[in-house]
C-alpha positions as CSV (number, residue, x, y, z in Angstrom):
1,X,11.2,-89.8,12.0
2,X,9.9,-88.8,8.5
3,X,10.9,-91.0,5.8
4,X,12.8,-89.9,2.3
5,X,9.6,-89.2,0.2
6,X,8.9,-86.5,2.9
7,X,12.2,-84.8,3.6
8,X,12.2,-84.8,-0.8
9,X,8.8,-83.4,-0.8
10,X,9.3,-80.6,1.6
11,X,12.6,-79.5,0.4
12,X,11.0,-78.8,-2.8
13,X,8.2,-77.0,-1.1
14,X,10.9,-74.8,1.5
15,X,12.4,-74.0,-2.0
16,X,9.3,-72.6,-3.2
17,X,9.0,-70.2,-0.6
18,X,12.3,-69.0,-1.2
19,X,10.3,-67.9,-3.8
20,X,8.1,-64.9,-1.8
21,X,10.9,-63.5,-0.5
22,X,10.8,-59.6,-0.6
23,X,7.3,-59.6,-1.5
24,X,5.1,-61.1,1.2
25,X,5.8,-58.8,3.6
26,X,4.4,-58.7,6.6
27,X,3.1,-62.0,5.6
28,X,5.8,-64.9,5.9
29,X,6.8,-67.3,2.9
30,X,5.3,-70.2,1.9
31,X,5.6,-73.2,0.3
32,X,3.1,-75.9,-0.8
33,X,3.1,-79.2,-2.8
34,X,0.3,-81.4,-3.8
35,X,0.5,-84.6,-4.3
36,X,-2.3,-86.8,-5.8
37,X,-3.3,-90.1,-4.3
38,X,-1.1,-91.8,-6.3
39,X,1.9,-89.7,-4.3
40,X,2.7,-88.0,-7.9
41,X,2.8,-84.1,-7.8
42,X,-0.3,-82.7,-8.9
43,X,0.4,-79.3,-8.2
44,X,2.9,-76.5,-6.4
45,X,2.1,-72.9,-5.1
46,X,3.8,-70.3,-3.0
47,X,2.7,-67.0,-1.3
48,X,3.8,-64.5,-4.0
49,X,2.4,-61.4,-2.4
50,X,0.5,-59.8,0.7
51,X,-3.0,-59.9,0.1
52,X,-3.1,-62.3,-2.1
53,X,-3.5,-66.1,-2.9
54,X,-2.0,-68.4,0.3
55,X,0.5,-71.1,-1.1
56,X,-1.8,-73.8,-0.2
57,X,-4.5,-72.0,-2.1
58,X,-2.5,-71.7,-5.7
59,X,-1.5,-75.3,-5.2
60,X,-4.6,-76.3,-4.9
61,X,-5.7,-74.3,-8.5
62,X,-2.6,-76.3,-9.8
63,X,-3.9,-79.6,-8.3
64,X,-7.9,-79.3,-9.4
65,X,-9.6,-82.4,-8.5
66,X,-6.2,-84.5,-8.2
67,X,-5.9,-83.2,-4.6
68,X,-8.6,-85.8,-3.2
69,X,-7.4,-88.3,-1.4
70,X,-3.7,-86.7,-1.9
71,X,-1.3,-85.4,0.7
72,X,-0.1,-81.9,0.9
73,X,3.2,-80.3,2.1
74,X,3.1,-77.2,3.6
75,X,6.3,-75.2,5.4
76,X,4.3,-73.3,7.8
77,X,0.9,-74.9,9.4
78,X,-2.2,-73.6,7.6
79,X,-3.8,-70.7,8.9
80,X,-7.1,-70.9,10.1
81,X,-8.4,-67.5,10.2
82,X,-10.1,-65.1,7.7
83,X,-7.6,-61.9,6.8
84,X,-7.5,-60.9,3.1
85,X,-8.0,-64.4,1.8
86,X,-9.9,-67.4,3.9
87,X,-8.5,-70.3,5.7
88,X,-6.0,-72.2,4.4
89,X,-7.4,-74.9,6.8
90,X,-11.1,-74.9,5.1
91,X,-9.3,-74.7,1.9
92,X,-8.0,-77.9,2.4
93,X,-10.2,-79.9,4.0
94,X,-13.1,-78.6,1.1
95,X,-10.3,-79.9,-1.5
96,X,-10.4,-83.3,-0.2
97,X,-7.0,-84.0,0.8
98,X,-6.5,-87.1,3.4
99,X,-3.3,-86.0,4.8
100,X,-1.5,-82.7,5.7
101,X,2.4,-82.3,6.5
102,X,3.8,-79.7,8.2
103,X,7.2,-78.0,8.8
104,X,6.7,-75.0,11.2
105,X,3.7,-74.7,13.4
106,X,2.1,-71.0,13.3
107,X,3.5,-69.0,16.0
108,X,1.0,-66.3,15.6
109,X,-1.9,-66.4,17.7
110,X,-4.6,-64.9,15.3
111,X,-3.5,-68.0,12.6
112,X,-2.7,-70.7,14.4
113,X,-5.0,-73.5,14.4
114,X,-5.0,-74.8,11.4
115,X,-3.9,-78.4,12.0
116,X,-6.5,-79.0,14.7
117,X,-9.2,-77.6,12.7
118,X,-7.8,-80.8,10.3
119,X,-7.7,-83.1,12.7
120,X,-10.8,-82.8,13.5
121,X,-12.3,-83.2,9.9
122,X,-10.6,-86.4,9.8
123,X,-7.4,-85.4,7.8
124,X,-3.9,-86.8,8.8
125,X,-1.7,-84.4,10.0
126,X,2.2,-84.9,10.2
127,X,4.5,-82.4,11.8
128,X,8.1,-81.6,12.2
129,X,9.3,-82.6,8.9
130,X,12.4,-80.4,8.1
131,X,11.9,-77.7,10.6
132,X,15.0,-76.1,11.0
133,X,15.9,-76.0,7.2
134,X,12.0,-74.1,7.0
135,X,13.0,-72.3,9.9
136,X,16.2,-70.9,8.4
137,X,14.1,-70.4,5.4
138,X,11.7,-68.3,7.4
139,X,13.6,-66.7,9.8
140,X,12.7,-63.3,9.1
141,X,8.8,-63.5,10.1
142,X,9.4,-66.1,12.6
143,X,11.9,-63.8,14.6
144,X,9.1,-60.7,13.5
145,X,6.5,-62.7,15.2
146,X,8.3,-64.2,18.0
147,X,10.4,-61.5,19.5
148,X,8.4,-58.5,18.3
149,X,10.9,-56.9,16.1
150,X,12.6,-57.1,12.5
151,X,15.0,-59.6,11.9
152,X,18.2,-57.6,11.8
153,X,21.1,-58.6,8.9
154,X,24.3,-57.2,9.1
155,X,25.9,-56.6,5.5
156,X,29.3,-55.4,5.2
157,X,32.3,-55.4,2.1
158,X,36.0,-56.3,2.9
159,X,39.5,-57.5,2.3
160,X,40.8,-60.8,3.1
161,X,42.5,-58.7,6.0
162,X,39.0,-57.2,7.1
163,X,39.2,-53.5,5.5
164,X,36.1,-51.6,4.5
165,X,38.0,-48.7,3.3
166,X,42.1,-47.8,2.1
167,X,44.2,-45.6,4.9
168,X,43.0,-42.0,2.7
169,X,39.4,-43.4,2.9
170,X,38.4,-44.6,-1.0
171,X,36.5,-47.5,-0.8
172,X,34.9,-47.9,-3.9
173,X,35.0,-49.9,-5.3
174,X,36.3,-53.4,-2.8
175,X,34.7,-55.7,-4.3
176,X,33.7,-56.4,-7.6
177,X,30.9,-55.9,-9.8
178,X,29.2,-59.3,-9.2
179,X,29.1,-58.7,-5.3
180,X,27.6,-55.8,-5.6
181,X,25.1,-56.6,-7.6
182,X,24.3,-59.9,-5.7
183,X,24.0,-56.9,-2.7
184,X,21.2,-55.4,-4.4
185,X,19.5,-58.9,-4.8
186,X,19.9,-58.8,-0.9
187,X,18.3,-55.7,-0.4
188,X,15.4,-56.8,-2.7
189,X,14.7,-59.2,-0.4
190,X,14.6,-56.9,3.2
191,X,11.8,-54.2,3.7
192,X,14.1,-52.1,5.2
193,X,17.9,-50.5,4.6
194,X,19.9,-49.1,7.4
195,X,23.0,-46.7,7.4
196,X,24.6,-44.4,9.8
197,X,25.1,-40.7,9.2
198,X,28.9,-41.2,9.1
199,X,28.1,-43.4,5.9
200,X,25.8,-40.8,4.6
201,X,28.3,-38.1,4.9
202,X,31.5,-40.2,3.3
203,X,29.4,-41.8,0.6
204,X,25.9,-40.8,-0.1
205,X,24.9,-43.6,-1.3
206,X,20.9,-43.9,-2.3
207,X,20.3,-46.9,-0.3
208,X,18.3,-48.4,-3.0
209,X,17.7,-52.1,-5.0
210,X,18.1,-52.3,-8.5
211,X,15.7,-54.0,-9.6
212,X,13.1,-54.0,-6.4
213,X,9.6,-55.5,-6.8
214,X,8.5,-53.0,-3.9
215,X,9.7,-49.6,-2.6
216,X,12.3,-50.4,0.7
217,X,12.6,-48.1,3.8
218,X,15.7,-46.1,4.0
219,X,16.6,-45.6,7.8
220,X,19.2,-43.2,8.4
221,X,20.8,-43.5,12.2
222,X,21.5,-40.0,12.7
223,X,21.9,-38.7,16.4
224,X,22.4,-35.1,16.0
225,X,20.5,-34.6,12.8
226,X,23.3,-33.9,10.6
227,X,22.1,-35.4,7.1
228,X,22.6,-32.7,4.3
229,X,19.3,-31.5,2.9
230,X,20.2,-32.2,-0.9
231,X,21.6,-36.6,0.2
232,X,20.7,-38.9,-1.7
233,X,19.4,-40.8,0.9
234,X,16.1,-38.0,1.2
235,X,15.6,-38.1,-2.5
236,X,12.2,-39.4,-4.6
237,X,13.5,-43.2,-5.1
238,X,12.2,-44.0,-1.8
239,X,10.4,-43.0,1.6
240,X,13.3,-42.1,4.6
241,X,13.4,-42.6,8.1
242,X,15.7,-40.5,10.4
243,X,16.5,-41.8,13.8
244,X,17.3,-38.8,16.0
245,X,18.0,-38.0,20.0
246,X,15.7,-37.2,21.6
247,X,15.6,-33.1,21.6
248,X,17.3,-32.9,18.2
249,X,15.5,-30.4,15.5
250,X,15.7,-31.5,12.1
251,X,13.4,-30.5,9.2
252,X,12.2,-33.6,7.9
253,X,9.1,-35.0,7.7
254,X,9.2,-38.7,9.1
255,X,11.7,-38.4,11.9
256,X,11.5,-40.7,14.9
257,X,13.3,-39.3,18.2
258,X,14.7,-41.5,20.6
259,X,16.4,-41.8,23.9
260,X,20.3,-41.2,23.4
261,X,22.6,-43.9,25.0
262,X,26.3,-43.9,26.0
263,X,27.3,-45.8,22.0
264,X,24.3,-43.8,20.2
265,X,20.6,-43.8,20.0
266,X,18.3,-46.0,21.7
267,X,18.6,-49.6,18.9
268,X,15.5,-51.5,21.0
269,X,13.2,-48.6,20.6
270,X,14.4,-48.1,17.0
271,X,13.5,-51.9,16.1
272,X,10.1,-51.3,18.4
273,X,9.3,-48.0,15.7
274,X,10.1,-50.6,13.0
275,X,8.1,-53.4,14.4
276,X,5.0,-51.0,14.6
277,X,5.4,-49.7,10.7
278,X,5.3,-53.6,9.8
279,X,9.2,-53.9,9.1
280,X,9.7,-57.9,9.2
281,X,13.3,-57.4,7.9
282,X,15.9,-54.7,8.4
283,X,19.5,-54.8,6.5
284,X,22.3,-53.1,8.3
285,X,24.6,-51.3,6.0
286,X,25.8,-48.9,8.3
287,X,29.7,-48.5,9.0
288,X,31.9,-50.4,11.7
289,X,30.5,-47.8,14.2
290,X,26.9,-48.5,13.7
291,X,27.5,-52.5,13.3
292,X,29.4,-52.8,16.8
293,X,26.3,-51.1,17.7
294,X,24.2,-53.3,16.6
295,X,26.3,-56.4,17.8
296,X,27.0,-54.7,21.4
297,X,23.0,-55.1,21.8
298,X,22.8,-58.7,20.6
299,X,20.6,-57.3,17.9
300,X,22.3,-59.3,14.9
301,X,20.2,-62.2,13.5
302,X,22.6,-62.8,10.3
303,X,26.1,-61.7,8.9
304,X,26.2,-61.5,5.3
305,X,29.8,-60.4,4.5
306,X,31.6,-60.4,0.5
307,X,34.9,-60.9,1.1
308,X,37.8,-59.6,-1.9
309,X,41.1,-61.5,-2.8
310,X,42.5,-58.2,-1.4
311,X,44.8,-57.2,1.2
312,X,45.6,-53.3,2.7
313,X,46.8,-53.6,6.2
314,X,46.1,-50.6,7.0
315,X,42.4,-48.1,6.7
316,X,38.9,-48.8,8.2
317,X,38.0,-51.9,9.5
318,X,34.9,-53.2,8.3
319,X,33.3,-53.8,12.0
320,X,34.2,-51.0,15.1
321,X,34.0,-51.5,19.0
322,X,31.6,-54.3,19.7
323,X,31.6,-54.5,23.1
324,X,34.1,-57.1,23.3
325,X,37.1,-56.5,25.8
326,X,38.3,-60.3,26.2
327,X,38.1,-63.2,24.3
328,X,35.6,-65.1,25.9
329,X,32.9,-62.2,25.0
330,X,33.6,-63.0,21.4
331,X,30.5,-63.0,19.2
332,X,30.9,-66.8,17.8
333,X,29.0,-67.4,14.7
334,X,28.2,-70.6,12.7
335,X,28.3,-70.8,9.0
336,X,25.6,-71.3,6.8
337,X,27.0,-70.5,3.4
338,X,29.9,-70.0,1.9
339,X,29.5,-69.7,-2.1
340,X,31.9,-67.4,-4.7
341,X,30.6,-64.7,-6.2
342,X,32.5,-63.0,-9.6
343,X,36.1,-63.2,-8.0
344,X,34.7,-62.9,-4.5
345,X,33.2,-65.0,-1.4
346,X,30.0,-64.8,-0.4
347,X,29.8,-65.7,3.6
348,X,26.4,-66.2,5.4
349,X,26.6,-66.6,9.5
350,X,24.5,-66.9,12.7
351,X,24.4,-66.5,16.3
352,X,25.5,-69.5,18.1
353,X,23.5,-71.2,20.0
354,X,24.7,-69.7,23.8
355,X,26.3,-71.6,26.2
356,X,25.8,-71.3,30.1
357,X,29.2,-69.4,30.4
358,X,27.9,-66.6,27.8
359,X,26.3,-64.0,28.8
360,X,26.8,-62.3,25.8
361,X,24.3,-63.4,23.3
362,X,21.5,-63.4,25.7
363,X,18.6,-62.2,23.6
């Protein structure tokens, strides 16, 4: 069991990861802290960008010389190959250090390695400390690596009574202006932004983040090919993906056609065209008919949802047939967060864990 010094110093580096969110893509986010052999910090890094310094690497700078004989704590296990940048493992081991701790081990097979190739120069390595808070952290790249496809958030607006819209279909604006711009912070942080064409049609909304330190994916779901020429959605801002049946002509030039299923288009080979461009992270903020979707395949990794002190009782709901006929096939989730925003709530949820009985969430 690790002891408080440890937990302490690798919640400060799973914080610095936090850090690389929305701009290490398709690399994952990481965390590093140095301490000298005296156990004070001597230096912190995290992976700001693809392509560029490794956390353990601009720790390291920060350290200097102080990182011989010193421990470091790192979320996700050095890699130990040669991409853009060289080993993290080498880097290490060349610094000095007498003992490595580690959150995650490296679940890709062209990294992984790292804490044997320590081992075996000698260095201490710990593992395990505060893995499911990294995990969490991390989900995105882990669930990108493990399962072969991005890591799917659902994002939707309501009332306290679960309204997305009023009964003569206004919806803007639900929430207020706090929630919405914590939303674009959220998108900021995905690669990718999804809607379907009933949203494009009702709304045209740009699908953009304001600010965003890198240009995001718009993916329209759009069986039949009915986005309008002049939406917003096909503008300048940012590149757009359509998702079409298969056999559908539209004039457009990144389309991707796929097989057409009784509730839409094919959502696995959607995620398999996303996995292949390099999309670690997808945010959902299609309408209740493309998030039951979504949720009917088991494809929802998180629920972000901003609730308004509100009530209509009557209009759109925010979340449409899910395949859910009686209660046991209920998609249970398990809070993570639950934090006001401006006048609103903020609510973060995920899968729970299945039970023998459910055959639901069986992904």
């Amino acid at each position: 069991m690790a002891d408080q010094p440890d937990i302490a110093q690798m919640r400060r580096a799973v914080a610095l990861a936090a850090r690389g969110l929305g701009t290490t893509s398709p690399n994952p986010i990481v965390g590093c802290v140095i301490l000298d052999a005296d156990g004070e910090v001597a230096g912190e890094g995290f992976h700001e960008y693809a392509g560029g310094p490794h956390a353990e690497v601009n720790a390291l700078r920060a350290a200097g010389e102080r990182a011989k004989g010193g421990t470091a704590y790192v979320t996700l296990e050095p890699c130990d190959h040669t991409g853009r940048t060289g080993p993290c493992s080498l880097a290490l081991i060349e610094a000095g250090v007498a003992r490595v701790v580690v959150a995650v081990p490296d679940p890709n097979p062209l990294a992984s390695g790292g804490a044997e190739r320590l081992r075996r120069h000698g260095i201490r390595v710990d593992t395990g400390v505060l893995t499911e808070e990294a995990e969490n952290g991390n989900a995105a790249w882990l669930t990108f690596v493990r399962r072969r496809r991005p890591y799917v958030t659902w994002k939707f607006a309501a009332t306290l009574d679960g309204r997305s819209a009023a009964e003569d279909g206004t919806s803007k604006w639900i929430t207020s202006p706090e929630a919405r711009a914590d939303v674009h912070r959220l998108r900021a942080e995905h690669d990718a932004i999804l809607a379907g064409i009933g949203t494009v049609l009702a709304d045209d909304p740009q699908l953009t983040a304001r600010p965003s330190r890198k240009p995001l994916l718009r993916v329209v779901l759009d069986s039949d090919g009915r986005t309008p020429p002049g939406a917003r959605v096909l503008d300048s801002a940012a590149p757009t993906l359509i998702a079409v049946a298969e056999g559908t002509e539209i004039s457009h030039p990144d389309v991707v056609r796929l097989a057409r299923t009784p509730y839409g288009i094919d959502l696995d080979g959607l995620l398999a065209e996303l996995y292949r461009r390099q999309v670690v992270s997808l945010l959902v903020e299609g309408g209740p008919v493309v998030a039951g979707s979504f949720l009917r395949a088991g494809l929802v990794d998180r629920v972000v949802g901003y609730l308004a002190p509100a009530l209509l009782g009557s209009g759109a709901s925010a979340l449409g047939s899910a395949g859910v006929a009686t209660l046991a096939q209920t998609h249970r989730l398990i809070f993570h967060d639950i934090s006001p925003v401006g006048p609103d709530l903020r609510l973060i949820a995920r899968p729970a864990p299945p039970k023998e009985t459910d055959v639901h969430w069986n992904r």
